[in-house]
Biopython code that builds the backbone (N, CA, C, O; Angstrom):
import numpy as np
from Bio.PDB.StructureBuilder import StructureBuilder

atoms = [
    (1, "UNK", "N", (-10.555, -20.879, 16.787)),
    (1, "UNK", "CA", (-9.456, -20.081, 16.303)),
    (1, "UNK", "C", (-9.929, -19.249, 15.123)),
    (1, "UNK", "O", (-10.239, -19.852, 14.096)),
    (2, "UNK", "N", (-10.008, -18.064, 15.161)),
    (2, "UNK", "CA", (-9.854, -17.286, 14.258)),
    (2, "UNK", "C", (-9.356, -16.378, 13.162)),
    (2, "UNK", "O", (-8.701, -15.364, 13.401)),
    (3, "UNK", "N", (-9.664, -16.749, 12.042)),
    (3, "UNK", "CA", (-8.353, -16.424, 10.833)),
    (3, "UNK", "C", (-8.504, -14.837, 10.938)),
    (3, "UNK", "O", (-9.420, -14.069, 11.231)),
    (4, "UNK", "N", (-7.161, -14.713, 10.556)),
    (4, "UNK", "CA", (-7.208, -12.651, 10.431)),
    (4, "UNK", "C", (-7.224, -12.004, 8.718)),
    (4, "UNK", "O", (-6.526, -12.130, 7.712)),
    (5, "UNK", "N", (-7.991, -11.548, 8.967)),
    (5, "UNK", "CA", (-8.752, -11.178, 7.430)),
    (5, "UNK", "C", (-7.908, -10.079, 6.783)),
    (5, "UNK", "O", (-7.709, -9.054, 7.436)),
    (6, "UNK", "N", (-7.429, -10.196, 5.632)),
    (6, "UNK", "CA", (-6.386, -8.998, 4.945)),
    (6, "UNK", "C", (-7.229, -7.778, 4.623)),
    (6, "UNK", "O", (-8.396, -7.898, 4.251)),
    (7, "UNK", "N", (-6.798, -6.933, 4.727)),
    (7, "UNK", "CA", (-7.790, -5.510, 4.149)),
    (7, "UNK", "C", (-7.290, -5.805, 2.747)),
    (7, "UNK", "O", (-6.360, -6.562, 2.468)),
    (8, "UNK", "N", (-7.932, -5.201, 2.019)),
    (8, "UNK", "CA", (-7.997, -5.852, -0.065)),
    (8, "UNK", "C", (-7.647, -3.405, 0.038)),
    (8, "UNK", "O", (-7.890, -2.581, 0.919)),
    (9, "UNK", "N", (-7.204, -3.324, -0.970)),
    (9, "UNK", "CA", (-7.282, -1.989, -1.591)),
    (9, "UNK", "C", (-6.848, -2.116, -2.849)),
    (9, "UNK", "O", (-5.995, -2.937, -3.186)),
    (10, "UNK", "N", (-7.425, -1.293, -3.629)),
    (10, "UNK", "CA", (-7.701, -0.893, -4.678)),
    (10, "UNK", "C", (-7.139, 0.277, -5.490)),
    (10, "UNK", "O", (-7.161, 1.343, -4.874)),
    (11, "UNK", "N", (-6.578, 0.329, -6.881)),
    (11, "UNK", "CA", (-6.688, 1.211, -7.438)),
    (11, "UNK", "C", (-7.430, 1.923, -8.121)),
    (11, "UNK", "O", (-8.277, 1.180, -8.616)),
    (12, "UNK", "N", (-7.596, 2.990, -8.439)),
    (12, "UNK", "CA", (-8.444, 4.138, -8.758)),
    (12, "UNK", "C", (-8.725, 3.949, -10.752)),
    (12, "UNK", "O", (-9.233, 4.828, -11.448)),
    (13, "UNK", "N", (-8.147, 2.362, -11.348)),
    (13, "UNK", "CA", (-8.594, 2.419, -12.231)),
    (13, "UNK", "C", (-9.425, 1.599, -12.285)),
    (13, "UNK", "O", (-9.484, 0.761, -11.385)),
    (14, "UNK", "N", (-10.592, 1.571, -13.662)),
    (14, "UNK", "CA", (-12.146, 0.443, -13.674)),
    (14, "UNK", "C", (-11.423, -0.545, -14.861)),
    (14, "UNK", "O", (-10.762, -0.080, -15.789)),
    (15, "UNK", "N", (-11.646, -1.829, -14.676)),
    (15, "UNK", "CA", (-11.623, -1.913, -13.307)),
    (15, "UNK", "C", (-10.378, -2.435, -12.338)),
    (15, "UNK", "O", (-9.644, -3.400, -12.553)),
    (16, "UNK", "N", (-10.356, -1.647, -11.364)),
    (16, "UNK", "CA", (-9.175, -2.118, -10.099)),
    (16, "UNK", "C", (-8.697, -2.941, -10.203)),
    (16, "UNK", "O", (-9.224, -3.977, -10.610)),
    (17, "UNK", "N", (-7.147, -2.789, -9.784)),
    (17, "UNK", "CA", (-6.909, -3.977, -9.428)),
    (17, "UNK", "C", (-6.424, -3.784, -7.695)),
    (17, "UNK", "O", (-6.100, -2.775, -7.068)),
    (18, "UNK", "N", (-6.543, -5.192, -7.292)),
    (18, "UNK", "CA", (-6.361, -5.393, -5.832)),
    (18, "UNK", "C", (-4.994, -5.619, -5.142)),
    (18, "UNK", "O", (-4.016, -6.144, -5.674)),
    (19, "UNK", "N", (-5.064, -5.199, -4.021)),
    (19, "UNK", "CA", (-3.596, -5.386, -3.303)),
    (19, "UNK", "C", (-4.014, -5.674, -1.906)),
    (19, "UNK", "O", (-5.029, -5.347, -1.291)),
    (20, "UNK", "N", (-3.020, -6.336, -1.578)),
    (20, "UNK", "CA", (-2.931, -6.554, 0.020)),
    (20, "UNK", "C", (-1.188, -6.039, 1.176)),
    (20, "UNK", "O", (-0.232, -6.503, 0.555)),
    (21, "UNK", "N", (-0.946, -5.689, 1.804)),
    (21, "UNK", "CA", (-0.159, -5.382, 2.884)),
    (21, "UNK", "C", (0.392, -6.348, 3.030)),
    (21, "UNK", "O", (-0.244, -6.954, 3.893)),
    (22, "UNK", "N", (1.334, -7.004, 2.685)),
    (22, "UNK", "CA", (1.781, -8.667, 3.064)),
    (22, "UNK", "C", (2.931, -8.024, 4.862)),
    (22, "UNK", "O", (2.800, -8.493, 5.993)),
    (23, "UNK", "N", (3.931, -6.866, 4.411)),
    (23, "UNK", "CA", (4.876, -6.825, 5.554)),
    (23, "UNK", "C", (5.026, -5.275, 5.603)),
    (23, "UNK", "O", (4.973, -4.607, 4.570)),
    (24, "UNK", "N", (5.225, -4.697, 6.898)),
    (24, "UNK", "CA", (5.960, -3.354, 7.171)),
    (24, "UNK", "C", (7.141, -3.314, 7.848)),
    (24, "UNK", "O", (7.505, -4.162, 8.663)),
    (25, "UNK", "N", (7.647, -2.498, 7.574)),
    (25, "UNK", "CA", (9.216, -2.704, 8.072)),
    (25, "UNK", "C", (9.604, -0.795, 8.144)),
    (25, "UNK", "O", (9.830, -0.091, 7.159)),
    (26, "UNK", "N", (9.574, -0.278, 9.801)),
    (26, "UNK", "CA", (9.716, 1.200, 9.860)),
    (26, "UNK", "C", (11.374, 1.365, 9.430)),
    (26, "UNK", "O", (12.323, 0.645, 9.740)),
    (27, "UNK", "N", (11.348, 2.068, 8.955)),
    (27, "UNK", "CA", (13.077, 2.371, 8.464)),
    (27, "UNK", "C", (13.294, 4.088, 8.972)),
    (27, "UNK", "O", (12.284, 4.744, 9.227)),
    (28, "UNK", "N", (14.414, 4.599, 9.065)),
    (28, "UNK", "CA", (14.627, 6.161, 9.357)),
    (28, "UNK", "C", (14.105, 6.885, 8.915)),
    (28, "UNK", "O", (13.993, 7.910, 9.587)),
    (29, "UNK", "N", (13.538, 6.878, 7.736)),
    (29, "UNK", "CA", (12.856, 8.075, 6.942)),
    (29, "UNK", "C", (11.299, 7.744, 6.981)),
    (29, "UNK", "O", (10.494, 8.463, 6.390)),
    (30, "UNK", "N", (10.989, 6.835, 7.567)),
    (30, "UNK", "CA", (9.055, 5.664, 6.444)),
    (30, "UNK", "C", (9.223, 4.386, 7.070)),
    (30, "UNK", "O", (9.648, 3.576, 7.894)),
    (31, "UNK", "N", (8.547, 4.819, 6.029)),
    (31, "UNK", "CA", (7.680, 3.067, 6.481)),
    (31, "UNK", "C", (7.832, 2.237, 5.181)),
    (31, "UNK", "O", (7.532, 2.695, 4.079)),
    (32, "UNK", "N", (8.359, 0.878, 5.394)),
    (32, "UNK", "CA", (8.524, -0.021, 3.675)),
    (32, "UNK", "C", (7.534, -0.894, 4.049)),
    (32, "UNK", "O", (7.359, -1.529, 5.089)),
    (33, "UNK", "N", (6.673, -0.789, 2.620)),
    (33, "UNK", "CA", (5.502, -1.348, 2.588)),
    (33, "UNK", "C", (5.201, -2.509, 1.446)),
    (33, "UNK", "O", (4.831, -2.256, 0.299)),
    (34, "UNK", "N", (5.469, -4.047, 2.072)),
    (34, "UNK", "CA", (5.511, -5.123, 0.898)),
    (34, "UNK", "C", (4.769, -5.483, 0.751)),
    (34, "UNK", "O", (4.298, -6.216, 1.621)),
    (35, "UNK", "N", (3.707, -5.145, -1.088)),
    (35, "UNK", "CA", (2.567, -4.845, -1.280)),
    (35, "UNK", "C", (2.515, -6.055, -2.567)),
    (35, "UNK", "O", (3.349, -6.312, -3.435)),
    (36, "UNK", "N", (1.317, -6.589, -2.308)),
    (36, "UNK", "CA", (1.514, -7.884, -2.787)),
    (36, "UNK", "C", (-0.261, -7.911, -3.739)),
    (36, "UNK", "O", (-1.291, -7.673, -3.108)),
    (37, "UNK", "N", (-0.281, -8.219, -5.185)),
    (37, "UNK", "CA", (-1.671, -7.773, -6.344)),
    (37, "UNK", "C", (-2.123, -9.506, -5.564)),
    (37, "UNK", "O", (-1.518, -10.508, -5.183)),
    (38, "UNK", "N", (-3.301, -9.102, -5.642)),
    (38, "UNK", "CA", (-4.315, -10.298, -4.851)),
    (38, "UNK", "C", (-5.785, -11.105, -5.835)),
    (38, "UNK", "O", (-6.447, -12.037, -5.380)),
    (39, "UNK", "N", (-5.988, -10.548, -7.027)),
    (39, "UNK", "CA", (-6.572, -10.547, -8.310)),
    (39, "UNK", "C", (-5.740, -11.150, -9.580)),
    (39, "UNK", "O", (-6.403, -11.507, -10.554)),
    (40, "UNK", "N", (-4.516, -11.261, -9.610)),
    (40, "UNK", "CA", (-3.731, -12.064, -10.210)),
    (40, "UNK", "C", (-2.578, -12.016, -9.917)),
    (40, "UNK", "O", (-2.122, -11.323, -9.008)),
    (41, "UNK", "N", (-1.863, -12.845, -10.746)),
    (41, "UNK", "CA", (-0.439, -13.395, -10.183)),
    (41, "UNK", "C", (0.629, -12.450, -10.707)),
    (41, "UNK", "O", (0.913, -12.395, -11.903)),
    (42, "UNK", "N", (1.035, -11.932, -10.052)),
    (42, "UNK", "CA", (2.209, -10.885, -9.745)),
    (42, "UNK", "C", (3.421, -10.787, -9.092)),
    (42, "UNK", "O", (3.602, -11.515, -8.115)),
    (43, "UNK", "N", (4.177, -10.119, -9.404)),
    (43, "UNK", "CA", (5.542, -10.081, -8.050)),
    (43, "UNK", "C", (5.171, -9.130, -6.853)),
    (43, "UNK", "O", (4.832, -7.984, -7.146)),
    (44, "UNK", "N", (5.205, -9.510, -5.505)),
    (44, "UNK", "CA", (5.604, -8.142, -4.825)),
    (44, "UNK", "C", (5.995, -7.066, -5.189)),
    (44, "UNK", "O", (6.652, -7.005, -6.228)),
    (45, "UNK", "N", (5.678, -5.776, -4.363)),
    (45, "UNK", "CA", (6.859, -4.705, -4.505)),
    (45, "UNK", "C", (6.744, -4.229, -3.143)),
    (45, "UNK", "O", (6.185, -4.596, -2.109)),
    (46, "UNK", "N", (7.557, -3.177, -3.567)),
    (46, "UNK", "CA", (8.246, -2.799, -2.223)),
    (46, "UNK", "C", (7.635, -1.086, -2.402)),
    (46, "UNK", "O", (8.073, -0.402, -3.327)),
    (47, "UNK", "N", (6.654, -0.545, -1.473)),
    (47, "UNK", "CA", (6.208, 0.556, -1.873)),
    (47, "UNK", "C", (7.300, 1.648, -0.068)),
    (47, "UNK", "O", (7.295, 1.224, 1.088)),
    (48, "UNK", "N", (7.819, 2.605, -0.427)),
    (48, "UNK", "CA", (8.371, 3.667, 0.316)),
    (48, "UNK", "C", (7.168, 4.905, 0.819)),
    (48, "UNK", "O", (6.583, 5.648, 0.031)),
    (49, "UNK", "N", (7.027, 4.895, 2.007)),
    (49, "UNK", "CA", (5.712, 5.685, 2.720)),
    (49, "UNK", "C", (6.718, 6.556, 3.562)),
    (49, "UNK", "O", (7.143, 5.994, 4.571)),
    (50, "UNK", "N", (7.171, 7.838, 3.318)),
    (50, "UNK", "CA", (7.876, 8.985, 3.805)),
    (50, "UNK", "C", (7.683, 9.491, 5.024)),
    (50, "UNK", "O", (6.617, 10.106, 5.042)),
    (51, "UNK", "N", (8.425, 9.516, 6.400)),
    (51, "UNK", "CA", (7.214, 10.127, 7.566)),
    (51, "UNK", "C", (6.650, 11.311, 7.413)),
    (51, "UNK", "O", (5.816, 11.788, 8.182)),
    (52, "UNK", "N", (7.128, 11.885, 6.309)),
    (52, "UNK", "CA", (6.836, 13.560, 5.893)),
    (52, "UNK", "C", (4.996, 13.181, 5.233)),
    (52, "UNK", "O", (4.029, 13.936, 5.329)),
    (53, "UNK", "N", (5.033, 11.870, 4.635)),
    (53, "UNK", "CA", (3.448, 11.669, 3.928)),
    (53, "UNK", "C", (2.617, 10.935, 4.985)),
    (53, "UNK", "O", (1.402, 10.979, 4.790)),
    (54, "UNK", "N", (3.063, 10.226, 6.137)),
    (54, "UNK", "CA", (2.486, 9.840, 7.737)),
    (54, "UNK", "C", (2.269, 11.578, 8.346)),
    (54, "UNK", "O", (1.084, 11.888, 8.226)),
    (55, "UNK", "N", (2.765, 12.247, 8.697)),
    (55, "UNK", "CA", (2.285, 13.554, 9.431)),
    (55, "UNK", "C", (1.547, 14.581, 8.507)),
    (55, "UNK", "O", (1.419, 15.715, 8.968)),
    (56, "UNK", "N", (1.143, 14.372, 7.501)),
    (56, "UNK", "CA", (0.393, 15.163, 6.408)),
    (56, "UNK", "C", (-0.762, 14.990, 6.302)),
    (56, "UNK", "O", (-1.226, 14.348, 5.360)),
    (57, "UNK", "N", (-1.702, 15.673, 7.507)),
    (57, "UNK", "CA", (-3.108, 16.026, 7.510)),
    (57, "UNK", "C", (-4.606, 15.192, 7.021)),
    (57, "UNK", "O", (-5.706, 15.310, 7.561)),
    (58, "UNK", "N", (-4.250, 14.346, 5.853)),
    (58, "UNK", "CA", (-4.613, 13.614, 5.014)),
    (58, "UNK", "C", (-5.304, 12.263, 5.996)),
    (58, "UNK", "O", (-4.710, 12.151, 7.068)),
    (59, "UNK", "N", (-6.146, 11.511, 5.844)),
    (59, "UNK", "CA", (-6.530, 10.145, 6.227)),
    (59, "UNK", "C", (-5.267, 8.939, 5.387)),
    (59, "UNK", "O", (-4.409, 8.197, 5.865)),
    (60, "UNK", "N", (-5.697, 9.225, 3.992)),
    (60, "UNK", "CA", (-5.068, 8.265, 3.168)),
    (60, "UNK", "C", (-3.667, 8.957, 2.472)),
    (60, "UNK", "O", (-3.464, 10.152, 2.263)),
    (61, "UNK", "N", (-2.795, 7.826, 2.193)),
    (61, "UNK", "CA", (-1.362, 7.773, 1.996)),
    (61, "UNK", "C", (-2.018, 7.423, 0.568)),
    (61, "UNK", "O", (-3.096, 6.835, 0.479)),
    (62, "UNK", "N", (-1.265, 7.838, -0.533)),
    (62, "UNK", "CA", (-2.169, 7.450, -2.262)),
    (62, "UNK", "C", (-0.621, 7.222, -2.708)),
    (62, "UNK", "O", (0.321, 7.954, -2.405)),
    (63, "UNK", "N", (-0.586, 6.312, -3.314)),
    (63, "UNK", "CA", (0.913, 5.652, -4.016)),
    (63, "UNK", "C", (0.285, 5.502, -5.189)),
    (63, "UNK", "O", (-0.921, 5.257, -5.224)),
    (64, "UNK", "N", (1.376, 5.693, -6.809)),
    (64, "UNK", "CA", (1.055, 5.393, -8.001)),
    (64, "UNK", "C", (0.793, 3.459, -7.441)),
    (64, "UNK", "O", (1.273, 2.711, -6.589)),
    (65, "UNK", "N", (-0.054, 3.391, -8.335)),
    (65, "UNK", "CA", (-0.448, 1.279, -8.716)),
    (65, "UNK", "C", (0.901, 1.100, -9.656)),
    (65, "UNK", "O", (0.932, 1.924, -10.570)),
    (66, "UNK", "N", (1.660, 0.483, -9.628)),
    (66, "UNK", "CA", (2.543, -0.217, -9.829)),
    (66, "UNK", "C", (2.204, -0.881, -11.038)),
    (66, "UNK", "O", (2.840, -0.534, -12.034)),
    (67, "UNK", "N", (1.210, -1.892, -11.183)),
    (67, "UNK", "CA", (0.823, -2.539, -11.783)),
    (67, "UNK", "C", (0.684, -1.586, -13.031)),
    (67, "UNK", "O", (1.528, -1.735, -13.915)),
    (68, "UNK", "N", (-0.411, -0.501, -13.223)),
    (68, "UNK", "CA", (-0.372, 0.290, -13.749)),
    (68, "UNK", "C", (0.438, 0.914, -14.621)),
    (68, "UNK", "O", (0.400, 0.988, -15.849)),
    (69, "UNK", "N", (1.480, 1.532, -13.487)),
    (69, "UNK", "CA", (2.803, 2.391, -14.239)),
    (69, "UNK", "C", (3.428, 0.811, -14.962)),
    (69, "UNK", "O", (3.046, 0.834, -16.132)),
    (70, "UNK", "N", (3.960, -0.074, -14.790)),
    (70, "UNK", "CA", (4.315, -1.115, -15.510)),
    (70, "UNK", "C", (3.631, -1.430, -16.828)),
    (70, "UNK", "O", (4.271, -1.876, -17.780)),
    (71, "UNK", "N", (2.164, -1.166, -16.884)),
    (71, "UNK", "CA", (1.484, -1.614, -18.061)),
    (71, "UNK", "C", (1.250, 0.091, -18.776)),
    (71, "UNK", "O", (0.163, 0.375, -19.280)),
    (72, "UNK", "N", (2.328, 1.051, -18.735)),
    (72, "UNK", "CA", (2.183, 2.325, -19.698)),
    (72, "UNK", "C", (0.996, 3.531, -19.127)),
    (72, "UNK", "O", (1.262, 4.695, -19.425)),
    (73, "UNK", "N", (-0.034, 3.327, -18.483)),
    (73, "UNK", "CA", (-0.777, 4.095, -17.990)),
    (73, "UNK", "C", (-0.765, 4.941, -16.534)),
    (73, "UNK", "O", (-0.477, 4.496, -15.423)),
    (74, "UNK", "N", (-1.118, 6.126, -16.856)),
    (74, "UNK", "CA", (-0.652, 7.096, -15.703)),
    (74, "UNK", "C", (-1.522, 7.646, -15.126)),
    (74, "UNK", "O", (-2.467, 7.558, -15.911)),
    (75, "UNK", "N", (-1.839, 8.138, -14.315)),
    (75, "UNK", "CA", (-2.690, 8.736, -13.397)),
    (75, "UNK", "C", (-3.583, 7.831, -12.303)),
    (75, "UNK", "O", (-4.594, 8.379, -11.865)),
    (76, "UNK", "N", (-3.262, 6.441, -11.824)),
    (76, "UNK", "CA", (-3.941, 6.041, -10.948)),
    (76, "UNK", "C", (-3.158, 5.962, -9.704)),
    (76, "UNK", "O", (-2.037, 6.459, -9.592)),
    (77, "UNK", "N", (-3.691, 5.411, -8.900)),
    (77, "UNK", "CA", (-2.990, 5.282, -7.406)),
    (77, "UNK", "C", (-4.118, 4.273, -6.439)),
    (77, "UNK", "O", (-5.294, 3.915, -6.514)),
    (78, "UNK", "N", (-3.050, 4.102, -5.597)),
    (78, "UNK", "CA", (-3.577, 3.181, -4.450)),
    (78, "UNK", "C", (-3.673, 3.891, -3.113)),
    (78, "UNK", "O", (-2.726, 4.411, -2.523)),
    (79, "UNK", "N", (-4.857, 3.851, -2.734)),
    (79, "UNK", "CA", (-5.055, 4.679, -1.030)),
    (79, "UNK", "C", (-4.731, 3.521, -0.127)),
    (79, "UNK", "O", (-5.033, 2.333, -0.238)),
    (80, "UNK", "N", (-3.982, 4.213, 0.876)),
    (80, "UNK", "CA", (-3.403, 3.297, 1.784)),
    (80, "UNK", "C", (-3.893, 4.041, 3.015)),
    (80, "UNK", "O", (-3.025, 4.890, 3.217)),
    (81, "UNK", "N", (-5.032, 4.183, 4.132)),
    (81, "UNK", "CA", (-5.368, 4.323, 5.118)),
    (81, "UNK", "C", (-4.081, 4.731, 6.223)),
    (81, "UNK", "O", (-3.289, 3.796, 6.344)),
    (82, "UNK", "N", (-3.778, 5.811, 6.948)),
    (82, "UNK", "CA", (-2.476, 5.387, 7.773)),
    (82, "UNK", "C", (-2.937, 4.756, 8.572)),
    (82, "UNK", "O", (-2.037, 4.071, 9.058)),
    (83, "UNK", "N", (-4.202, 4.486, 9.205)),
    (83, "UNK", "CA", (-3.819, 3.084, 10.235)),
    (83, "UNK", "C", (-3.384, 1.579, 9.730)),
    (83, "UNK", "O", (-3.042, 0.593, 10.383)),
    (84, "UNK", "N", (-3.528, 1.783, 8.324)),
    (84, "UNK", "CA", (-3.104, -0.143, 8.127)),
    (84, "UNK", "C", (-1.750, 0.024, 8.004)),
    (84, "UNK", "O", (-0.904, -0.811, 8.326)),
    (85, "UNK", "N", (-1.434, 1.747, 7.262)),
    (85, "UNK", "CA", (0.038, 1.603, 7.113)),
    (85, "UNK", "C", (1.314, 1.156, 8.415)),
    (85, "UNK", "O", (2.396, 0.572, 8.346)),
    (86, "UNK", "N", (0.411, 1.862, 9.719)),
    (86, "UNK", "CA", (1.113, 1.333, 10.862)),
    (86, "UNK", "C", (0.517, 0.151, 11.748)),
    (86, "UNK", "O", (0.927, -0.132, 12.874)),
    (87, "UNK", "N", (-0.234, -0.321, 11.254)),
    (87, "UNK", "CA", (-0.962, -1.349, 11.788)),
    (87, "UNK", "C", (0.195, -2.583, 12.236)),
    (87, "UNK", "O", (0.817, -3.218, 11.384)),
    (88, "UNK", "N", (0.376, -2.815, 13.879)),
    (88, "UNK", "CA", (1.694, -3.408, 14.196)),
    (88, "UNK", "C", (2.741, -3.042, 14.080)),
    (88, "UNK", "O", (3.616, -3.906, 14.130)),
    (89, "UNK", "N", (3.048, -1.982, 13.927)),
    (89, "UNK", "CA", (4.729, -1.353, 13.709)),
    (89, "UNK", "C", (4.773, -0.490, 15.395)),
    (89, "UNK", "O", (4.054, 0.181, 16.135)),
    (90, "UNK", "N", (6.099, -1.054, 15.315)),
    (90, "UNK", "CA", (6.518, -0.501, 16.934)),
    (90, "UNK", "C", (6.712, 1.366, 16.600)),
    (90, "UNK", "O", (7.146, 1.964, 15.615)),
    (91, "UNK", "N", (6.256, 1.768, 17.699)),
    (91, "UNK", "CA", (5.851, 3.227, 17.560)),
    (91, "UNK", "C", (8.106, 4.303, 16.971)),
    (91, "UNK", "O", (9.321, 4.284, 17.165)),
    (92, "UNK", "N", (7.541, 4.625, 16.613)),
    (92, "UNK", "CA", (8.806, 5.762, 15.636)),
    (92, "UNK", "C", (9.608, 6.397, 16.955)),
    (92, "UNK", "O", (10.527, 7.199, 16.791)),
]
sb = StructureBuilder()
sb.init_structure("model")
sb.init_model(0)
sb.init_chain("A")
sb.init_seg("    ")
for serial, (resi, resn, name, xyz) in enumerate(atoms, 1):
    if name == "N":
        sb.init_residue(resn, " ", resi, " ")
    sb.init_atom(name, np.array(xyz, "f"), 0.0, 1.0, " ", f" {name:<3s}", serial, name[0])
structure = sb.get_structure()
């Protein structure tokens, strides 16, 4: 039996901190994305992925780090790949 391995992502500050994809849930507008810090102990959040930022040319979906904006500092973000973003979500 084989365990299924979480993809880890990162924010764009040094040094990073880590996140994992815990749940997706497609809603009318996006995709809700329950994004869970994997480097220390944290709350979930709940990140909003727009289908307007899914059909936008781009590989990666980039969300402010949470963690981040919470601790006063601005300008980082988290790349979110769109295949993990739909990774198992029944098609739109």
């Amino acid at each position: 039996m084989a365990a299924e391995v979480e993809t880890v992502f990162e924010c764009t500050r040094e040094p990073p901190h880590r996140f994992t994809i815990r749940e997706r849930l497609r809603v009318p507008s996006g995709i809700l994305l329950t994004v869970r810090r994997v480097d220390a102990p944290y709350p979930p959040r709940t990140v909003f992925v727009t289908t307007r930022e899914m059909k936008m040319g781009y590989e990666d979906v980039f969300k402010a780090c949470y963690v981040c904006v919470d601790s006063g500092r601005k300008e980082t973000a988290i790349a979110f790949p769109k295949a993990e973003i739909e990774l198992g979500l029944p098609p739109a």
